[in-house]
C-alpha positions in Angstrom: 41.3 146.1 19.4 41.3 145.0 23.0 43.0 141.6 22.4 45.9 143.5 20.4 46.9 146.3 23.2 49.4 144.1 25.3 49.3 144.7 29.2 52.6 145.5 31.0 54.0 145.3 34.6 56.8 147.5 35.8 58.4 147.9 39.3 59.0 151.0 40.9 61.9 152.3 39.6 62.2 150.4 36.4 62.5 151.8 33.0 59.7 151.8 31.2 61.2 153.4 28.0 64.6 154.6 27.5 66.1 158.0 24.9 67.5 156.5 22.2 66.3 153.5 21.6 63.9 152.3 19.1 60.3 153.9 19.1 57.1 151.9 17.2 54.8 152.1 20.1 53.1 154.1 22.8 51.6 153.2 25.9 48.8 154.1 28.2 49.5 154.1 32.4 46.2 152.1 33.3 47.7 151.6 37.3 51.0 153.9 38.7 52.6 156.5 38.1 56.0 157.2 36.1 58.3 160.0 35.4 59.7 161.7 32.7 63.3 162.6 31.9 65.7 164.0 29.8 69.3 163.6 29.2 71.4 167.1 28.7 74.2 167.6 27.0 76.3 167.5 30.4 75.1 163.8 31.4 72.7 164.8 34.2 69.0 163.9 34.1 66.7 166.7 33.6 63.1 165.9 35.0 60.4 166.9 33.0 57.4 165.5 34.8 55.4 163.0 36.3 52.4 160.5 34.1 49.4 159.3 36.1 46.7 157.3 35.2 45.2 157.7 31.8 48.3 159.0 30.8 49.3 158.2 27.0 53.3 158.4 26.4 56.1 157.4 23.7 52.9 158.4 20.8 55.6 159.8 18.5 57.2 156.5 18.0 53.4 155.6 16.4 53.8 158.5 14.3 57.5 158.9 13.0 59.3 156.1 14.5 62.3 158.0 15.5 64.7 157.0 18.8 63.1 157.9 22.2 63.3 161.5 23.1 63.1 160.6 26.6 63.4 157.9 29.5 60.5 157.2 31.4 60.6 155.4 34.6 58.1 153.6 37.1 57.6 155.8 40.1 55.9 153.1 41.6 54.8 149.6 40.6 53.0 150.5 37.2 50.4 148.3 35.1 50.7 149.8 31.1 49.1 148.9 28.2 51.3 148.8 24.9 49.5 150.3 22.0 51.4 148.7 19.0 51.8 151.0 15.5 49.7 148.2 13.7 46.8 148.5 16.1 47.3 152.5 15.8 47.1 152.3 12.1 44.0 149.8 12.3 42.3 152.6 14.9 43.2 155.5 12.2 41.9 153.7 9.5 38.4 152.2 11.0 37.9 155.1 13.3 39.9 158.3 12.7 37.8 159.9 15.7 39.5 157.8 18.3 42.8 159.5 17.3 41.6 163.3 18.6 43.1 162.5 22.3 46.1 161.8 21.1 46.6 164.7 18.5 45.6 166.6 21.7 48.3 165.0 23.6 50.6 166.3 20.8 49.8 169.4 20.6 49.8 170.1 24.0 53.1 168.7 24.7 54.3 171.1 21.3 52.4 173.8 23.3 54.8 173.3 26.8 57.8 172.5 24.4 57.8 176.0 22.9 57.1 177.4 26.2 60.4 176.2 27.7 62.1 177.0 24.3 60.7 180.6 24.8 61.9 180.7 28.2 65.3 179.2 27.8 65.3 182.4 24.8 64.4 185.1 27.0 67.2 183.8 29.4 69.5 183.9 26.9 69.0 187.2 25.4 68.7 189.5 28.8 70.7 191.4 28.6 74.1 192.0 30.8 74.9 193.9 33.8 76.2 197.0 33.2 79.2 197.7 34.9 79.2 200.6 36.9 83.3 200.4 36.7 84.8 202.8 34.3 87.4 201.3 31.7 
């Protein structure tokens, strides 16, 4: 499988991936560090977080090959490895075991995901000030 993951460079401040755009392919941070964003409705950038070492993103393209949900830059010079669908499928298929740490990844990242959704709910629904002016 080795000879099928291609290695990557990226300088800091580079995009590594950006929302949108195609998605058959994850990668793996195996030097840097990157972060995480996500574009809102208004046009500004919302930051979602920071990838280190070890660090697996863009695994949904693998599964479902849907546009990016997010835009991930280099927070410093970066060395990635590019894990391909085919070599995903050729993992599942010889060794289905390999795939736990990223249905981990997924699930954990589903876990946050309806966190924040909760959050952004409970913020929604709260209720008013009462006014302590009579009509």
């Amino acid at each position: 499988m080795s000879n099928q993951v291609e290695g990557l460079k990226y300088k800091k401040g580079e995009a590594i991936i950006c929302e949108g755009e195609r998605s058959d392919c994850a990668y793996i941070i195996e030097f840097g560090s990157a972060e995480v964003y996500k574009s809102l409705p208004n046009g500004e950038q919302q930051f979602l977080g920071v990838l280190a070492q070890g660090d697996i993103f863009g695994e949904l393209g693998l599964i479902d090959g849907l546009p990016r949900s997010a835009t991930v830059k280099a927070l410093d010079n970066c060395r990635i490895r590019k894990l391909s669908q085919e070599t995903f499928v050729s993992l599942a298929k010889q060794n289905p075991k390999a795939l736990m740490p990223i249905l981990k990844i997924l699930a954990s990242r589903l876990r946050q995901t309806l966190k924040l959704v909760d959050k952004l709910e409970n913020r929604r629904v709260m209720p008013q000030a009462v006014s302590a002016d009579p009509l």
